[in-house]
C-alpha positions as CSV (number, residue, x, y, z in Angstrom):
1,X,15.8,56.9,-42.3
2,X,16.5,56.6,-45.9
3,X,17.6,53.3,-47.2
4,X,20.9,53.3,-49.5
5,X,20.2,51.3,-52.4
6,X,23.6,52.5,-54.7
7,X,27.1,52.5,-53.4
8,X,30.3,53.2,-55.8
9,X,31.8,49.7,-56.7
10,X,34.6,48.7,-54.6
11,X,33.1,50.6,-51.1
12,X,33.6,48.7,-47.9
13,X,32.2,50.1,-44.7
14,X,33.8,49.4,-41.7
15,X,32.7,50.6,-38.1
16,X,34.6,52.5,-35.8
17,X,33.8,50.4,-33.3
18,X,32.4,47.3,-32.0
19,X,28.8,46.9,-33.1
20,X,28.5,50.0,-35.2
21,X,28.4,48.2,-38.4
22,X,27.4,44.8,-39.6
23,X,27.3,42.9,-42.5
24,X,23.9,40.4,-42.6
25,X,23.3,37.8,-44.8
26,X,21.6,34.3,-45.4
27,X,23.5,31.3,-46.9
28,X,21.7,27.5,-47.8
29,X,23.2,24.6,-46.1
30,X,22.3,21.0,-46.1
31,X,18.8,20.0,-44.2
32,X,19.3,19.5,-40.2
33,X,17.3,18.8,-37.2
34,X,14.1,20.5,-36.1
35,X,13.9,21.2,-40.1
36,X,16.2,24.1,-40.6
37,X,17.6,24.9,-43.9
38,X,19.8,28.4,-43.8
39,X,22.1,30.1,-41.5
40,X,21.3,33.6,-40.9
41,X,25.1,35.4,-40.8
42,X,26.0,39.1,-38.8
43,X,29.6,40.2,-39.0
44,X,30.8,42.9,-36.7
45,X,33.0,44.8,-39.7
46,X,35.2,46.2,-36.7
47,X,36.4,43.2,-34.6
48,X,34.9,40.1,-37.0
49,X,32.7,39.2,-34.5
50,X,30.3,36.6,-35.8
51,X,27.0,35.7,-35.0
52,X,25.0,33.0,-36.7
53,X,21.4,31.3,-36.4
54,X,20.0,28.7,-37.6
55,X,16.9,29.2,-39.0
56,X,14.2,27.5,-41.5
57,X,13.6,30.0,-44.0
58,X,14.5,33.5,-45.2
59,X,12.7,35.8,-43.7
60,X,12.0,39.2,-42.6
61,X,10.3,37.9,-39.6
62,X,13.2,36.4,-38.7
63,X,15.8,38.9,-39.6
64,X,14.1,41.5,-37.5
65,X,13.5,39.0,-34.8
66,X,17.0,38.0,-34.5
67,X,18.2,41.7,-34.6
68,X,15.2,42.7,-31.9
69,X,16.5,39.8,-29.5
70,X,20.1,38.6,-30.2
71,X,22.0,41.8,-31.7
72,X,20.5,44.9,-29.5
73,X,20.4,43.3,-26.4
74,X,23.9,42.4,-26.3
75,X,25.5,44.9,-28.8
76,X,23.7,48.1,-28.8
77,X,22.1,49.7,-31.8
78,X,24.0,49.1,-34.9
79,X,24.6,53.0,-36.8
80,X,24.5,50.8,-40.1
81,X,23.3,47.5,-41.5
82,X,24.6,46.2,-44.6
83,X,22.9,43.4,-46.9
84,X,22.5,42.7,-50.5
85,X,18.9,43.6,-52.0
86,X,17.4,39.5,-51.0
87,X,13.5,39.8,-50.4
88,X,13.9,39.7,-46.7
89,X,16.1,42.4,-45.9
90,X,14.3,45.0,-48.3
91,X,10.6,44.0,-47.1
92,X,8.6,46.5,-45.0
93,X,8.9,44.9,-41.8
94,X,12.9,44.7,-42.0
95,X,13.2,48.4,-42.9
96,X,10.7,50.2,-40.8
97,X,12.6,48.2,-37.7
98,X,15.7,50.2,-39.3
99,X,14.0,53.6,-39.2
100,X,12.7,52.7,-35.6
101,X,15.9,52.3,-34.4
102,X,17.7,55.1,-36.5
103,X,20.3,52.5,-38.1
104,X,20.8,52.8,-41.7
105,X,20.6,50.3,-43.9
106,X,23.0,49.6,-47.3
107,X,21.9,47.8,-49.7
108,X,24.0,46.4,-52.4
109,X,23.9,43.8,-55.5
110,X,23.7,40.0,-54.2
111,X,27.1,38.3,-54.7
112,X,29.0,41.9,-54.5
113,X,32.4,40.7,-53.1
114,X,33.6,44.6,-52.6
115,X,30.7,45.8,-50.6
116,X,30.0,42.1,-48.9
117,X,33.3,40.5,-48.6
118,X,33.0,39.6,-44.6
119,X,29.8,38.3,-44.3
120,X,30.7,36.0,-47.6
121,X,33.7,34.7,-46.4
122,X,32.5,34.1,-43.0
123,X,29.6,32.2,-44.5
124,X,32.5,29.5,-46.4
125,X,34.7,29.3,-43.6
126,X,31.5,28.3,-41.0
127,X,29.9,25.5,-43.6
128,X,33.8,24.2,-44.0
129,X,33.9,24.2,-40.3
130,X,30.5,22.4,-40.2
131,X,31.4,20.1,-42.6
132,X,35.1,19.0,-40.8
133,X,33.1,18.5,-37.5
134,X,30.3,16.8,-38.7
135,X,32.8,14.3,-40.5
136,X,34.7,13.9,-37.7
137,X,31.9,13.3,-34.9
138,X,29.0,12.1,-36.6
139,X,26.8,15.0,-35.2
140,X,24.5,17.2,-36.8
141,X,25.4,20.8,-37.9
142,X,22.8,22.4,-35.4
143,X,24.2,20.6,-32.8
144,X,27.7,21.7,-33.9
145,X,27.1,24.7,-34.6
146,X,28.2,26.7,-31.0
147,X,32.1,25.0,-31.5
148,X,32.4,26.2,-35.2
149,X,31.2,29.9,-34.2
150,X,33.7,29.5,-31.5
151,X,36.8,29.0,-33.6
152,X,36.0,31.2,-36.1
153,X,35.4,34.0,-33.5
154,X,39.1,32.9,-31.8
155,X,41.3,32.8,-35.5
156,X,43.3,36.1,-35.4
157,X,42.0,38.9,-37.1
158,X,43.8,42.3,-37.7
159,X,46.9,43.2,-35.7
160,X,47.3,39.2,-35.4
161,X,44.1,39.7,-32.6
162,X,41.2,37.6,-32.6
163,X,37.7,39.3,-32.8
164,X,37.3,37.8,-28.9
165,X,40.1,39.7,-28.2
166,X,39.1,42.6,-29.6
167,X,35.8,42.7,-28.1
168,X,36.5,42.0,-24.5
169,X,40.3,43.1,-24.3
170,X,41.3,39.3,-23.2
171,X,42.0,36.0,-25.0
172,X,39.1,33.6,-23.6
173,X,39.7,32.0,-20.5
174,X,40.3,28.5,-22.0
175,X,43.7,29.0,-22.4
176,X,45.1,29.6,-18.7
177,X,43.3,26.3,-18.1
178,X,45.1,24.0,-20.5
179,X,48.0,26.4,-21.5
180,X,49.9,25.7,-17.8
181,X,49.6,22.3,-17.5
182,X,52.3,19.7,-18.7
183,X,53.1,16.4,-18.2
184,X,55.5,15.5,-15.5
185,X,59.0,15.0,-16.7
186,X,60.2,11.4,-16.9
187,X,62.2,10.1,-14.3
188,X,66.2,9.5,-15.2
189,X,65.2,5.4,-14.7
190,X,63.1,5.6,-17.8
191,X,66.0,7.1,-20.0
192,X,68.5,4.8,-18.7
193,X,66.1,1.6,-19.4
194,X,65.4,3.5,-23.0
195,X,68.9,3.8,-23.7
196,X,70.2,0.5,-23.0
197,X,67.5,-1.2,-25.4
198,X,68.3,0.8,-28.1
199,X,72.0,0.2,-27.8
200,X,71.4,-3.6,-28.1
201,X,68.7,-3.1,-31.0
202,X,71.0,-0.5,-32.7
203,X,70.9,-1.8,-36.7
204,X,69.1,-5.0,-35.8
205,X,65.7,-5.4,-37.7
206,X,63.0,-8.2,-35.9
207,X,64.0,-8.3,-32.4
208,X,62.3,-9.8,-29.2
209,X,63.1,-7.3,-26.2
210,X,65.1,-9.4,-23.0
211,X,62.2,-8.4,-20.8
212,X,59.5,-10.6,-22.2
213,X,62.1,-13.6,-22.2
214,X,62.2,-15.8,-19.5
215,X,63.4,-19.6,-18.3
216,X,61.1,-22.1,-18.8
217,X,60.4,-23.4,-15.1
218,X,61.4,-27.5,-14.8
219,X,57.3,-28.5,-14.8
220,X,56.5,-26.9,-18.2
221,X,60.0,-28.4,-19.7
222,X,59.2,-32.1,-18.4
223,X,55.4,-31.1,-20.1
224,X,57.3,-29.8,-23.7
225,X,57.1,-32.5,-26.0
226,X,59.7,-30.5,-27.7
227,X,63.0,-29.5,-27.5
228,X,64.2,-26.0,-28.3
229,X,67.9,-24.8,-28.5
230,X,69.4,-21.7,-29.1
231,X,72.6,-20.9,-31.2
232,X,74.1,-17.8,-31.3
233,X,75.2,-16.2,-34.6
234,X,79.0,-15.3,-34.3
235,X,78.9,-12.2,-36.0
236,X,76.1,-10.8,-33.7
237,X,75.6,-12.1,-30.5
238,X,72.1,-10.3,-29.8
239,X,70.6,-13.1,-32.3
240,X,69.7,-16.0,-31.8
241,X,68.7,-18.8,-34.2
242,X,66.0,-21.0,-32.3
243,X,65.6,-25.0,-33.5
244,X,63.2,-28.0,-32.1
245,X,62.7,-31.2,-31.7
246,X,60.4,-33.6,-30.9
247,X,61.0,-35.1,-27.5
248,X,62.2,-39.0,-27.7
């Protein structure tokens, strides 16, 4: 296998199928548990599958590791592999994997959005992700990072699909088991109950609902040492003006 080291400006390869073609790359985020540093980024160019590991540095060990154990296994051989010329995707190691298993591999200027564009992107859009759920739970990225790959592999794609549904032909079955259930409709009581407070509160600001009211029972009046009346106002009856005072 010959490794392509020059493309035309403006190129994009795209597979013509699942797994035929990815885009790899590396991309720094902030420091997490166990000590890892980078996320180590494959886009499936066909669906927009994305895979993502964390790892501590940027190697070829790794890279070839990852692609050995996480990307065959599961995906087949890739035909192509595309990357931009970092140190650990044009080291020996990394390339004479890619002759082993026939792929070939394109190599292209670092930060090259024509031939790259994917991969980039999908690096943003998993740190933002990151970064949203870290905020709002308190975990760590590593930790978090299973739910962000999971929304970014269920966001529609092309043809309004979402790279699951492209891969496996079906949305994921999370959605059958929320999707059908809804809360019980409320019974015709509650709307009557509703409707009658709000008639009497209709245009009236402070207001003191008639169910947490009550009399005053004859042991806790003979206990008041005050007195409390109630006048009504004549041009609304719903309020009340209260005044006290002090028992004789």
């Amino acid at each position: 296998m010959r490794t392509e080291k020059k493309q035309h400006s403006g190129v994009r390869y795209r597979g013509e199928g699942p797994g035929q073609h990815w885009e790899i790359d590396f991309t720094e985020v902030r420091p997490g548990k166990y000590g890892y540093r980078y996320l180590l980024v494959l886009v499936d160019t066909f669906s927009g599958w994305v895979e993502a590991f964390p790892t501590k540095g940027e190697t070829a060990i790794v890279v070839a590791k990852k692609i050995l154990e996480e990307i065959v296994p599961r995906y087949g051989l890739p035909v192509t592999m595309g990357s931009d010329n970092g140190p650990a995707f044009v080291s020996q190691i990394v390339q004479g994997l890619a002759r082993a298993l026939g792929t070939k591999w394109k190599l292209h200027c670092e930060y090259n959005p024509q031939s790259s564009g994917q991969v980039e992107r999908m690096n943003r859009t998993l740190k933002e992700t990151l970064t949203k759920l870290a905020i709002e739970t308190g975990g760590d990225w590593v930790t978090l990072l299973p739910f962000a790959l999971f929304r970014a592999r269920n966001t529609p794609y092309k043809l309004n699909l979402t790279p699951f549904e492209i891969l496996y032909g079906r949305p994921p079955p999370v959605y059958p088991i929320f999707g059908g259930k809804c809360l019980p409709p409320p019974a015709l009581g509650q709307f009557r109950q509703t409707i009658m407070a709000l008639s009497k509160v209709d245009g009236i600001g402070p207001w003191v609902h008639c169910n947490h009211v009550r009399q005053a029972t004859p042991e806790e009046r003979n206990k008041a040492r005050t007195e409390w009346k109630a006048n009504a106002y004549p041009s609304n009856p719903l309020k009340l003006k209260l005044t006290r005072r002090e028992a004789s």
